[in-house]
N, C-alpha and C positions, 0 to 999 in steps of 0.2 A: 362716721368719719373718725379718723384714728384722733386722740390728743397731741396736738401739735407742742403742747407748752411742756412737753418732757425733759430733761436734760441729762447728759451725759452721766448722773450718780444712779437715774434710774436702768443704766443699762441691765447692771447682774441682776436684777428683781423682775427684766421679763425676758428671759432666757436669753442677754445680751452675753453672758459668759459661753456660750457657743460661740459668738458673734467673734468675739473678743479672743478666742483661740487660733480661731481660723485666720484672723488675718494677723494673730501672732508669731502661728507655728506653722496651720497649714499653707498658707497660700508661700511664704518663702522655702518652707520644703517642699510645694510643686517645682517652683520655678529652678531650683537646685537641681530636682532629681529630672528636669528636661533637661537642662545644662550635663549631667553627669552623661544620660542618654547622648546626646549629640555628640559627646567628647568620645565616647567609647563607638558609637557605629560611625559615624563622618569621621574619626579619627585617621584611618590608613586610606580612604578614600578623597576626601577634598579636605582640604587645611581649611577653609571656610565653613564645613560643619565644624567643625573642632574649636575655630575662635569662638562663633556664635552660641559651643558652648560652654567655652568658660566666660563669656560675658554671660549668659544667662545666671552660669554661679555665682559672679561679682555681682550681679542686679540682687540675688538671695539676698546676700551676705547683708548689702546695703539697707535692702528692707525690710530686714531685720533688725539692723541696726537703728534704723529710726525709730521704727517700734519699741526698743528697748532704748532711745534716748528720750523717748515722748513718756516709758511709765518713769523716769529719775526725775522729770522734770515736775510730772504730777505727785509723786513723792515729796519733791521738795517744798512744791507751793504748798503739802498738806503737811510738812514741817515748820514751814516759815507761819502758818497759820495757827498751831497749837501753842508754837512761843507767842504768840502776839496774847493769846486766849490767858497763857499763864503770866503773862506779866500784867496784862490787866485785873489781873485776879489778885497781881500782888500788889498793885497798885492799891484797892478798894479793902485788901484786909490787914497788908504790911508781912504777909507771909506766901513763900512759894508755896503752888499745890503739892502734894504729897507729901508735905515736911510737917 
């Protein structure tokens, strides 16, 4: 039975950077290049292929963009976390790290 007690820092160490592509890059550039699809064949033929596919490009864009506000976010908690590391450090010595 697999280890349940894993967490999210062990993704890249068991080929989660695959993981972590796909629904970075590929899965919003499927749903783009369906959206492009429907907009260029349903285009001259039903205006309802052609909305459905520029919503399918705005659905992209979106989940994209969450993905890219979810790594600034974990970026930052891993900023907020370093200063916390370096002032307690200045606390205990009276001197920042690298000075």
């Amino acid at each position: 039975m697999p280890d349940q007690s894993a967490t999210h820092d062990d993704l890249p160490h068991r080929g989660g950077r695959v993981l972590l592509a796909i629904t970075r890059v590929w899965i919003p550039a499927a749903i783009a290049v369906a959206g492009i699809v429907l907009v260029i064949v349903g285009g001259g033929q039903d205006d309802i292929d052609a909305g459905a596919g520029v919503s399918l490009i705005l659905v992209a864009l979106v989940v994209w963009m969450i993905n890219w506000m979810y790594r600034i976010s974990v970026q930052s908690n891993r900023d907020r976390e370093r200063e916390e590391e370096a002032r307690e450090y200045f606390d205990r010595t009276g001197r920042w790290p690298g000075e």
